[in-house]
KEGUZA-976110 format. One record per atom (N, C-alpha, C): atom name; x, y, z. Coordinates in Angstrom, 1 decimal. Layout:
BEGIN
{name CA x X y Y z Z}
...
% end
This chain:
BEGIN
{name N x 114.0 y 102.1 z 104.7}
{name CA x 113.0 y 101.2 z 105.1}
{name C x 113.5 y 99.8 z 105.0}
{name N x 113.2 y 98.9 z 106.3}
{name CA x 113.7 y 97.6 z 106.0}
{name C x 112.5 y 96.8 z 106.1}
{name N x 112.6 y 95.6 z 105.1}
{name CA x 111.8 y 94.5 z 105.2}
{name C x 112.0 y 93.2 z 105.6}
{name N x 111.2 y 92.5 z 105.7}
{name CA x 111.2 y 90.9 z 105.5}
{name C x 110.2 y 89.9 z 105.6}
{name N x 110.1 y 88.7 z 104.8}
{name CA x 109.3 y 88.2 z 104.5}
{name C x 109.7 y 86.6 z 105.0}
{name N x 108.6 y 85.9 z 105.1}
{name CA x 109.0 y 84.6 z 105.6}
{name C x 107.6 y 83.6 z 105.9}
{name N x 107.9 y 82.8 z 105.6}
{name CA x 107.2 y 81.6 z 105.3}
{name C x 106.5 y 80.7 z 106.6}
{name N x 105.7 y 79.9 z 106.6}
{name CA x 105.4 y 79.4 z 107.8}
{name C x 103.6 y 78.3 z 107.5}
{name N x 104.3 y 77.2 z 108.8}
{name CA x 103.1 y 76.3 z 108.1}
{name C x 102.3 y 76.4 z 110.1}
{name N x 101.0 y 76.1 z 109.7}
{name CA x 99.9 y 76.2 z 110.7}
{name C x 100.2 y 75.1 z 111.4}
{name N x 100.2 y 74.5 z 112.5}
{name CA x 99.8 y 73.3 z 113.3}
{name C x 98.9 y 73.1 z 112.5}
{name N x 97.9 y 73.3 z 112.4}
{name CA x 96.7 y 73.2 z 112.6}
{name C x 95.8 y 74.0 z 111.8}
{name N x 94.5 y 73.5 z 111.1}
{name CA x 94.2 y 74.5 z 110.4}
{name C x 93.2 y 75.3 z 111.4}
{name N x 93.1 y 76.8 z 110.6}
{name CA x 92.9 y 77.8 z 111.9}
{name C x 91.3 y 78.3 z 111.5}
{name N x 90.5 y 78.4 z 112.2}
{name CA x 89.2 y 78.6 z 111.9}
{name C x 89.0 y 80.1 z 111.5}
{name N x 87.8 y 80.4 z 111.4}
{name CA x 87.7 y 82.4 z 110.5}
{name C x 88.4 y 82.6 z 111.5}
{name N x 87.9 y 82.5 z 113.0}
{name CA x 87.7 y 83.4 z 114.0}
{name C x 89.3 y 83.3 z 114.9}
{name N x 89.8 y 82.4 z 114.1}
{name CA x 91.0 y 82.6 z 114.7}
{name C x 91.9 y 83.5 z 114.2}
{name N x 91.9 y 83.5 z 112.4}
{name CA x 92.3 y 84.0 z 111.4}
{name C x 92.3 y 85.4 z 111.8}
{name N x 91.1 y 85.8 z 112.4}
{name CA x 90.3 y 87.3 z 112.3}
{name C x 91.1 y 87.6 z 113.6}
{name N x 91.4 y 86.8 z 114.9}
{name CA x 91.7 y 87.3 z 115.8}
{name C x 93.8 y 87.4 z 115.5}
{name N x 94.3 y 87.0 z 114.7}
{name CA x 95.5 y 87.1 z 114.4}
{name C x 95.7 y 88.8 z 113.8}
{name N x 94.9 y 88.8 z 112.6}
{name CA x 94.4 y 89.9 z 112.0}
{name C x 94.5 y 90.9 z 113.1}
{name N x 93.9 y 90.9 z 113.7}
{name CA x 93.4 y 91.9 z 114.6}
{name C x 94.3 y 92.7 z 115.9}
{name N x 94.9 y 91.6 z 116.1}
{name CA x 95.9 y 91.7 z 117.5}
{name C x 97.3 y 92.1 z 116.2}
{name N x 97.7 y 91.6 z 115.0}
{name CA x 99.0 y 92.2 z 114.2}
{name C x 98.4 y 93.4 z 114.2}
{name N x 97.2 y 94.0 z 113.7}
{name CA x 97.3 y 95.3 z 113.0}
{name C x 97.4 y 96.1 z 114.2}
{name N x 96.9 y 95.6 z 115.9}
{name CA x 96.9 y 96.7 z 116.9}
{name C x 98.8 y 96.9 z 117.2}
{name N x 99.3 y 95.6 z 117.3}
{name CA x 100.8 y 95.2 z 117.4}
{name C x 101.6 y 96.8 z 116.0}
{name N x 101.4 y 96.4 z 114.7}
{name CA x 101.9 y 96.9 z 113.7}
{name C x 101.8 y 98.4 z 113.5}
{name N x 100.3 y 98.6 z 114.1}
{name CA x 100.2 y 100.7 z 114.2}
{name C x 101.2 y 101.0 z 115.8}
{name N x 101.4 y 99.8 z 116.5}
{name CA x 102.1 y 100.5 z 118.1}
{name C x 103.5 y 100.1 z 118.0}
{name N x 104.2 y 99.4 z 116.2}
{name CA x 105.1 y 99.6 z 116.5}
{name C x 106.1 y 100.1 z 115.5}
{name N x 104.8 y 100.9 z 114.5}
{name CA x 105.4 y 101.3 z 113.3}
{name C x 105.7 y 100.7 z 111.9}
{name N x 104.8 y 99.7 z 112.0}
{name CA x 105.1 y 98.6 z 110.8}
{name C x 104.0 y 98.3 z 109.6}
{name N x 104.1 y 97.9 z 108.9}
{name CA x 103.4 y 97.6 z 107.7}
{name C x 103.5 y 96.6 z 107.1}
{name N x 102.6 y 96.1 z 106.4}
{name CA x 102.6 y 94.3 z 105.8}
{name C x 102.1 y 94.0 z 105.3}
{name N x 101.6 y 93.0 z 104.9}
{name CA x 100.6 y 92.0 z 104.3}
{name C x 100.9 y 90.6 z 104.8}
{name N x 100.0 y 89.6 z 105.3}
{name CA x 99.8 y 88.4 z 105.8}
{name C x 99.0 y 87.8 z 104.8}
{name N x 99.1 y 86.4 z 104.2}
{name CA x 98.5 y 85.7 z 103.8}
{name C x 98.6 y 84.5 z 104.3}
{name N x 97.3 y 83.8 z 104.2}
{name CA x 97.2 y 82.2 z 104.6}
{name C x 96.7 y 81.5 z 103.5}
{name N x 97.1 y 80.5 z 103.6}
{name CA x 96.3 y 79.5 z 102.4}
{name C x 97.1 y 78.3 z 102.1}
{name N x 95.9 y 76.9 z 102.5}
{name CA x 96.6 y 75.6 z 102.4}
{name C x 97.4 y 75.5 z 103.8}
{name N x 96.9 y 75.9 z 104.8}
{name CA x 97.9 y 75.7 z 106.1}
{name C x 98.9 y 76.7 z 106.0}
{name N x 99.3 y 77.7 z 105.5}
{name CA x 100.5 y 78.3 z 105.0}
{name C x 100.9 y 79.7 z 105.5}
{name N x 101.5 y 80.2 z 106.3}
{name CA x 101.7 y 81.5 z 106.2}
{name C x 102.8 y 82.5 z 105.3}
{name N x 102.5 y 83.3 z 104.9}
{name CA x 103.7 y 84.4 z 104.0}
{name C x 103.1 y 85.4 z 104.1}
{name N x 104.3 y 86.3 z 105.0}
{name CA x 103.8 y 87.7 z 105.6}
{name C x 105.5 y 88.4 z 105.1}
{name N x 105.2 y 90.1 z 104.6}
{name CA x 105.9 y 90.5 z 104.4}
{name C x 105.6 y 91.2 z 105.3}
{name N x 106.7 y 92.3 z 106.0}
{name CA x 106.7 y 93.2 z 107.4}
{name C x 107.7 y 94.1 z 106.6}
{name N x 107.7 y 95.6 z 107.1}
{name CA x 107.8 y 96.9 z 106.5}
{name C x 108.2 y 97.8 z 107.6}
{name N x 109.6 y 98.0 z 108.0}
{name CA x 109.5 y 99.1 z 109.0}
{name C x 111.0 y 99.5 z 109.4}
{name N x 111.0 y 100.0 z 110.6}
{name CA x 112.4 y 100.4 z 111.5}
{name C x 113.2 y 98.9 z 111.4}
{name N x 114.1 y 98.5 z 111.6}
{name CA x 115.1 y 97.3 z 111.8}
{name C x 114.8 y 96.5 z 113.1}
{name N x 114.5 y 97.7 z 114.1}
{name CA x 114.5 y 97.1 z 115.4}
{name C x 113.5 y 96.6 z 115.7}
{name N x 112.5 y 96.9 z 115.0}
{name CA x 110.8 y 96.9 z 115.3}
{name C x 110.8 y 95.5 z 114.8}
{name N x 111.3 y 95.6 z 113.4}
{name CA x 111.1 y 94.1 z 112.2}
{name C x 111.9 y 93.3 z 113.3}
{name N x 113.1 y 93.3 z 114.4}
{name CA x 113.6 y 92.1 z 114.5}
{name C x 112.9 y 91.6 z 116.2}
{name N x 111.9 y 92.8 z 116.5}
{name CA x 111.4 y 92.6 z 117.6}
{name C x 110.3 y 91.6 z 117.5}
{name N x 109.8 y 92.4 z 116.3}
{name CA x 108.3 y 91.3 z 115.6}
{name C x 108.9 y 90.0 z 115.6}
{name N x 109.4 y 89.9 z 114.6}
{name CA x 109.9 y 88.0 z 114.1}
{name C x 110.4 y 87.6 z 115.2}
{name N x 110.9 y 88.4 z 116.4}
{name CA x 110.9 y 87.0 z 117.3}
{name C x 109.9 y 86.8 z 118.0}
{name N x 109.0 y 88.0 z 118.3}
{name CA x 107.3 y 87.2 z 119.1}
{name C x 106.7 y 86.2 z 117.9}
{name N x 107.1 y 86.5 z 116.5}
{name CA x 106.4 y 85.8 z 115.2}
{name C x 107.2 y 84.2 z 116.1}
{name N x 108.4 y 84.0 z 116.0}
{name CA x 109.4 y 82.9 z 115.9}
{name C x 108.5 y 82.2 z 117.4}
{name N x 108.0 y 82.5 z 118.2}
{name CA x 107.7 y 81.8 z 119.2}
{name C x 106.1 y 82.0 z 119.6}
{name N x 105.6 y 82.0 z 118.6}
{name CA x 103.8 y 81.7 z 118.0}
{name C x 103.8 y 80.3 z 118.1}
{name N x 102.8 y 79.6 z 119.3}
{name CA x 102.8 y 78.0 z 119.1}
{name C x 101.8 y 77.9 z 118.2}
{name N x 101.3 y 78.5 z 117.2}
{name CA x 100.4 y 78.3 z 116.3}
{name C x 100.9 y 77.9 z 114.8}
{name N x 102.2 y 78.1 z 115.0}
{name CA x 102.9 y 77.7 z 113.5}
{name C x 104.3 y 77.1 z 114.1}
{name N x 104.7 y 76.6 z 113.0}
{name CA x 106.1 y 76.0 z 112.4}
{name C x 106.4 y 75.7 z 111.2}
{name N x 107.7 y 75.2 z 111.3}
{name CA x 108.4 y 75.1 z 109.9}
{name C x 108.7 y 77.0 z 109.5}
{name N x 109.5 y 77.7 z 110.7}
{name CA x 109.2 y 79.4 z 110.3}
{name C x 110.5 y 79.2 z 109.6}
{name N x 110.0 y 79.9 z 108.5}
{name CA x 111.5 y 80.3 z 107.5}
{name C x 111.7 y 81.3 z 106.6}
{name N x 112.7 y 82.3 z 107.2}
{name CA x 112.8 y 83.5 z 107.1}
{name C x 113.1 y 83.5 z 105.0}
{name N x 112.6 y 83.9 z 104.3}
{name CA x 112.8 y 84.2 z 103.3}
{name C x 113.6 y 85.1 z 102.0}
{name N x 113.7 y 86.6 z 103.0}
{name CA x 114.3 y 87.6 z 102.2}
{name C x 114.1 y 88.5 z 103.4}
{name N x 115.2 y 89.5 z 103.6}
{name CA x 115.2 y 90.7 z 104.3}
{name C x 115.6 y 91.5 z 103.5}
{name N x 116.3 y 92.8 z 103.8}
{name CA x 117.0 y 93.6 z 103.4}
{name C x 115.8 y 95.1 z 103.7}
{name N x 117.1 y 96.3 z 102.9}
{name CA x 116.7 y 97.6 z 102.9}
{name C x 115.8 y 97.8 z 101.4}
{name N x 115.0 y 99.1 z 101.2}
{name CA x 114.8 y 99.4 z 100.0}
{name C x 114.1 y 100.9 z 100.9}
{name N x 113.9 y 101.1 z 99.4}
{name CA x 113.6 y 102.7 z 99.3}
{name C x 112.0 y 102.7 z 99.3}
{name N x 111.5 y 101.5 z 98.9}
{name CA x 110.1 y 101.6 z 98.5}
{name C x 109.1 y 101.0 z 99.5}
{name N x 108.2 y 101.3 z 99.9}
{name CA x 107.3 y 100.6 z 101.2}
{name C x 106.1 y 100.4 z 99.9}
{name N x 105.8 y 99.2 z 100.3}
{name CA x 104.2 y 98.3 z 99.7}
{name C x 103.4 y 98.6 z 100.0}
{name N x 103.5 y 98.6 z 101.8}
{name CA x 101.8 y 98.7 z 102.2}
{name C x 102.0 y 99.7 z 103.0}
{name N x 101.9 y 101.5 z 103.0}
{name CA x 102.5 y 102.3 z 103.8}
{name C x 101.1 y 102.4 z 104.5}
{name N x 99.6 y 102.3 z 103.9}
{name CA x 98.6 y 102.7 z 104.4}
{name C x 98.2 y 101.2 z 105.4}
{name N x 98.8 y 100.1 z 105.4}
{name CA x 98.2 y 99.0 z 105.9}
{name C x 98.8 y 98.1 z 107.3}
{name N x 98.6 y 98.9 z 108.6}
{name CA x 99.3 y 98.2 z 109.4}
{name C x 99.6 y 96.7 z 109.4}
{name N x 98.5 y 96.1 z 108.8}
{name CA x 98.8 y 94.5 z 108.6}
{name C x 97.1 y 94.6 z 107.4}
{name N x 98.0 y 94.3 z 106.1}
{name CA x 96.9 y 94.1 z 105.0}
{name C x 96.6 y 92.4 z 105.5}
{name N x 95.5 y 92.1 z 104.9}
{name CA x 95.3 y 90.5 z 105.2}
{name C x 94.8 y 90.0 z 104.1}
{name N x 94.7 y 88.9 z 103.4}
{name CA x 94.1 y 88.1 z 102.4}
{name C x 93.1 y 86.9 z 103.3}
{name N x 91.7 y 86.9 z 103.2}
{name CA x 91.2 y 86.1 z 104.3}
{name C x 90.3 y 85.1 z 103.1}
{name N x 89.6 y 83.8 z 103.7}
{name CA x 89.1 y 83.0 z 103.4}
{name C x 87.2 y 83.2 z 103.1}
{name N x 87.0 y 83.9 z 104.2}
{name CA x 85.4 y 84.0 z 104.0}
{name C x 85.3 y 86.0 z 104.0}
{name N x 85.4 y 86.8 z 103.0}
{name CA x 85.1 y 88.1 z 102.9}
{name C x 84.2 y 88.2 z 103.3}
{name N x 82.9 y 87.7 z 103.3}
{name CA x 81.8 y 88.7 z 103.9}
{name C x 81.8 y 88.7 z 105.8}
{name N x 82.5 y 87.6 z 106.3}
{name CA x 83.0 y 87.8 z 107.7}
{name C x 83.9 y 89.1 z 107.9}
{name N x 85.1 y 89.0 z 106.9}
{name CA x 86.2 y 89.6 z 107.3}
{name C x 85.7 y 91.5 z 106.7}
{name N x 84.9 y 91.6 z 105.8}
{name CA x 85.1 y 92.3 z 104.8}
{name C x 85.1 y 94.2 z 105.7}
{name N x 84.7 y 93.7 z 107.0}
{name CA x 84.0 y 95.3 z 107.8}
{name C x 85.7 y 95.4 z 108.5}
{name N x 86.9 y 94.6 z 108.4}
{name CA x 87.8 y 94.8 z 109.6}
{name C x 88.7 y 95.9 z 108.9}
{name N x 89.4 y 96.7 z 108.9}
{name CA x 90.1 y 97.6 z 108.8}
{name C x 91.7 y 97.2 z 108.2}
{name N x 92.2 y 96.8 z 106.9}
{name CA x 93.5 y 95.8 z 106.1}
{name C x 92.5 y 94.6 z 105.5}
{name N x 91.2 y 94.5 z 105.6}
{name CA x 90.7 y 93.6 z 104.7}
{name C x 90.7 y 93.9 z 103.2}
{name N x 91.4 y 93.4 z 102.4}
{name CA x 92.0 y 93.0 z 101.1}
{name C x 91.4 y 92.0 z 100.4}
{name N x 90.7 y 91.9 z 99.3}
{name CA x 90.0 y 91.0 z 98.3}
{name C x 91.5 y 91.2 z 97.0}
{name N x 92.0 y 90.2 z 97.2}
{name CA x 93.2 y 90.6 z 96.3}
{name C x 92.6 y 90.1 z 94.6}
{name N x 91.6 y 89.8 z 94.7}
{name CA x 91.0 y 89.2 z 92.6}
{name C x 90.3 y 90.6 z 92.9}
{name N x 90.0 y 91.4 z 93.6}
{name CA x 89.3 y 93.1 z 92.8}
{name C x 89.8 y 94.1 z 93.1}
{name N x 90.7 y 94.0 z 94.2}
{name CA x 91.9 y 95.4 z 94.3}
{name C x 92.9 y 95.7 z 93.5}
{name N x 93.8 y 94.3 z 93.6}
{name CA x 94.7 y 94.2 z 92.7}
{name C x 95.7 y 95.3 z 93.2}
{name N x 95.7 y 95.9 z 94.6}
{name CA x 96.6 y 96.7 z 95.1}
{name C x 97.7 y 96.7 z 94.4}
{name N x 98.4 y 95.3 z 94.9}
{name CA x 100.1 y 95.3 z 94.1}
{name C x 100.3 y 95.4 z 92.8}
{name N x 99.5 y 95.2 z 91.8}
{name CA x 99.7 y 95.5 z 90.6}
{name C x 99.9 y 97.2 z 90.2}
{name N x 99.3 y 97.7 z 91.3}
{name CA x 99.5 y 99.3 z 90.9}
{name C x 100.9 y 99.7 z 91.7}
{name N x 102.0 y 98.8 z 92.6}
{name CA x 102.9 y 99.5 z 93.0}
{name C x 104.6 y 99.0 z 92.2}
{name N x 105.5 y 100.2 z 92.8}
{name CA x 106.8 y 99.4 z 91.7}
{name C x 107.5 y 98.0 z 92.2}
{name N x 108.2 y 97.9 z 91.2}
{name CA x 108.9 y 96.4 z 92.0}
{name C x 109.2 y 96.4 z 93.0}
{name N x 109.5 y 95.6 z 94.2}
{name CA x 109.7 y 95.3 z 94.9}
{name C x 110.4 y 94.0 z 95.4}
{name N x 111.4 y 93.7 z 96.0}
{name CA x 112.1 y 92.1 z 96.1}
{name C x 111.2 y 90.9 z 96.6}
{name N x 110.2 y 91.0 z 97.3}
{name CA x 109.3 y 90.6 z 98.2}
{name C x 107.6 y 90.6 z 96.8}
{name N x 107.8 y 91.4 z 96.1}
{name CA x 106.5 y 91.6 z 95.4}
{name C x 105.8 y 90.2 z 94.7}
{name N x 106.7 y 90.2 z 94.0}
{name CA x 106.6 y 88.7 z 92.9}
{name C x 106.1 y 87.6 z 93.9}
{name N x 106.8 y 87.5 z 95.1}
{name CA x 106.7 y 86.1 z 95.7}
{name C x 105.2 y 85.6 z 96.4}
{name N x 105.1 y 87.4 z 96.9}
{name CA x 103.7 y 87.6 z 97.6}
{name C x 102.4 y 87.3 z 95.8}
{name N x 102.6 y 87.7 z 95.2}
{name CA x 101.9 y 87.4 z 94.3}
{name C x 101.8 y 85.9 z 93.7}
{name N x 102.9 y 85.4 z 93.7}
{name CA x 103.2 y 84.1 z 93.0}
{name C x 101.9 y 83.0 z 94.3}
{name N x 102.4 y 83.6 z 95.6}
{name CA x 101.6 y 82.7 z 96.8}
{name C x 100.2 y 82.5 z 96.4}
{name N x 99.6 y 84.2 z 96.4}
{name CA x 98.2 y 84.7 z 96.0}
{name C x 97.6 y 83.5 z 95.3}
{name N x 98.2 y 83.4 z 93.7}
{name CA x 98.3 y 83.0 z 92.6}
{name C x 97.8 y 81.9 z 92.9}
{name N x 98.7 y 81.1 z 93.3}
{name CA x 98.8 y 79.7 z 93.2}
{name C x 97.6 y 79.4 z 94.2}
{name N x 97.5 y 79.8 z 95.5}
{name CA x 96.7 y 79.7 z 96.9}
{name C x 95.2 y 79.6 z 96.0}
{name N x 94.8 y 80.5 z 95.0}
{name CA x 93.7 y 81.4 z 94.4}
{name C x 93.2 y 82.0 z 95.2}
{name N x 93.9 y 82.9 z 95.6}
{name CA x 93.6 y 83.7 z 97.3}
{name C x 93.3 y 85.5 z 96.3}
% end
């Protein structure tokens, strides 16, 4: 299984419905091309880990790399591992207003699931949490 994770700032800050419509269009993108993740926003910010085939991951980050909705993209950590994070979540999301988001299918309240605290390490794990953390996401 290969991953990678990578960093990224908004133009602009993005309203629910835009948030929801990113959401929406990754998770149709991520079940049609095999992938898995989690996306977080917060403070203008994007950090998304991606989960899959090599070819898939390098096909994604370049439609990711040419999204006029962000900049400053910077790839963070790639590599292989044995362990997948999110095998059940074509694109998990951490969103801003839950009771909008809460009916979408990878909607994630990460202060009551606490998903990642129940999986093993992972190179990508810490960072995604450290974001969470800090964001109060």
């Amino acid at each position: 299984m290969d991953y990678l994770i990578y960093i990224s700032t908004a133009v602009q800050a993005l309203s629910d419905e835009e948030l929801k419509e990113i959401l929406v269009i990754s998770q149709e993108n991520n079940s049609r091309d095999g992938l898995t993740g989690m996306l977080l926003y917060g403070e203008s910010t994007f950090v998304q880990l991606l989960e899959g085939e090599a070819g898939a991951l390098n096909e994604t980050y370049e439609r990711i790399k040419a999204d006029h909705r962000h900049t400053n993209l910077s790839k963070l950590d790639e590599g292989v591992t044995e362990l997948q994070l999110f095998p059940d979540w074509s694109m998990g999301y951490k969103v801003i207003s839950p009771d909008d988001m809460s009916q979408i299918k990878g909607y994630v309240d990460s202060n009551e699931a606490k998903e990642w605290d129940k999986r093993e390490y992972h190179p990508a794990l810490s960072f995604l949490k450290s974001f969470a953390e800090i964001n109060d996401l």
